[in-house]
C-alpha positions in Angstrom: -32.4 -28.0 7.5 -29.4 -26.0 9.2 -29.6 -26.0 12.8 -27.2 -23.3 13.9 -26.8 -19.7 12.6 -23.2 -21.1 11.8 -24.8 -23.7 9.5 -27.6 -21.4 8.0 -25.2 -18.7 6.7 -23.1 -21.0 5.3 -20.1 -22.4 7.8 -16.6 -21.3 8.0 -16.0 -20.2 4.5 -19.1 -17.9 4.9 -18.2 -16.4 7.9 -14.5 -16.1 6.8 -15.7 -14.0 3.8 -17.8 -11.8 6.3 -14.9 -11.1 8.4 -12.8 -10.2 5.5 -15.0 -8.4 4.2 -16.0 -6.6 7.7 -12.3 -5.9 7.8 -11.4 -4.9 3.9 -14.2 -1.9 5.0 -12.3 -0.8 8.4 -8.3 -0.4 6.5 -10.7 1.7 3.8 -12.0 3.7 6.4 -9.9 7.2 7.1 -11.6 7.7 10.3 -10.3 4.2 12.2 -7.6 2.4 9.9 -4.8 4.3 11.8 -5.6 2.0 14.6 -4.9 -1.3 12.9 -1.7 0.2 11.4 0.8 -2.1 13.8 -1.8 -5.2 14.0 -1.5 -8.5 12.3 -4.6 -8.9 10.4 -3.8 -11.6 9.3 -3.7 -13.7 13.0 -6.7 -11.2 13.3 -8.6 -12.0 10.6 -8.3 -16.1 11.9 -9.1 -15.4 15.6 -12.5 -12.6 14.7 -13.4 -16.0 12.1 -13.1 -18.6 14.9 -14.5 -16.5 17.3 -17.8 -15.7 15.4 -18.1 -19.1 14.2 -17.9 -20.7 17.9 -20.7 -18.2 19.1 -22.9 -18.9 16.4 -22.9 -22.8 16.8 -19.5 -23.4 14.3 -16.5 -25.3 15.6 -15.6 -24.5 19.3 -12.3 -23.1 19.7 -12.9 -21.2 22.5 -13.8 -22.7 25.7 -16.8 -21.0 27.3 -15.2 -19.3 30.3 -12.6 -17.8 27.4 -15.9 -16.8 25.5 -17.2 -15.2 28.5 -14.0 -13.1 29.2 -14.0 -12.1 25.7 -17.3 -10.8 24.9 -17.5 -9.3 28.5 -14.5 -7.4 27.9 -15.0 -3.3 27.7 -14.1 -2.1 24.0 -11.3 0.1 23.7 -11.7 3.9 24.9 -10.1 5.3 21.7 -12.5 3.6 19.4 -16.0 5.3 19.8 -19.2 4.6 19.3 -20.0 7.2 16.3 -16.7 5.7 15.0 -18.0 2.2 15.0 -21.4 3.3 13.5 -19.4 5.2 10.5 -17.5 2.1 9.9 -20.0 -0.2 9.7 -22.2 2.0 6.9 -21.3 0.9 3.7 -19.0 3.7 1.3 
């Protein structure tokens, strides 16, 4: 039996697909693509994978006082709340 959410949804390959995934849907999106327009998604697309797989039991990468800075940190002004919601509902 899996012992860490990281495990139980299937490890890194899993949660790469997720992230990709997450990310395919937020370029689709009209209302929020425009700010990913000078990003590297693909640097992006490795850190958001590492990152979710260290909090939920994967492969540390982060130490914890770097996870705490991070997931303390406030989100970006320009990116709302409704904008998040609408992004996050499939098309």
């Amino acid at each position: 039996m899996a012992d860490t959410i990281f495990e139980r949804y299937g490890g890194f390959s899993a949660v790469r697909r997720i992230v990709s995934d997450f990310y395919d849907r937020v370029l689709d999106s009209p209302v929020i693509a425009h700010h990913f327009e000078k990003v590297d998604m693909k640097r992006l697309l490795d850190h958001q994978a590492r990152f979710i797989a260290a909090v939920t039991g994967g492969p540390a990468s982060y130490s914890d006082e770097h996870l705490r800075r991070i997931t303390s940190a406030s989100a970006s002004p320009r990116l709302s709340s409704a904008r998040c919601s609408r992004s996050s509902r499939r098309h």
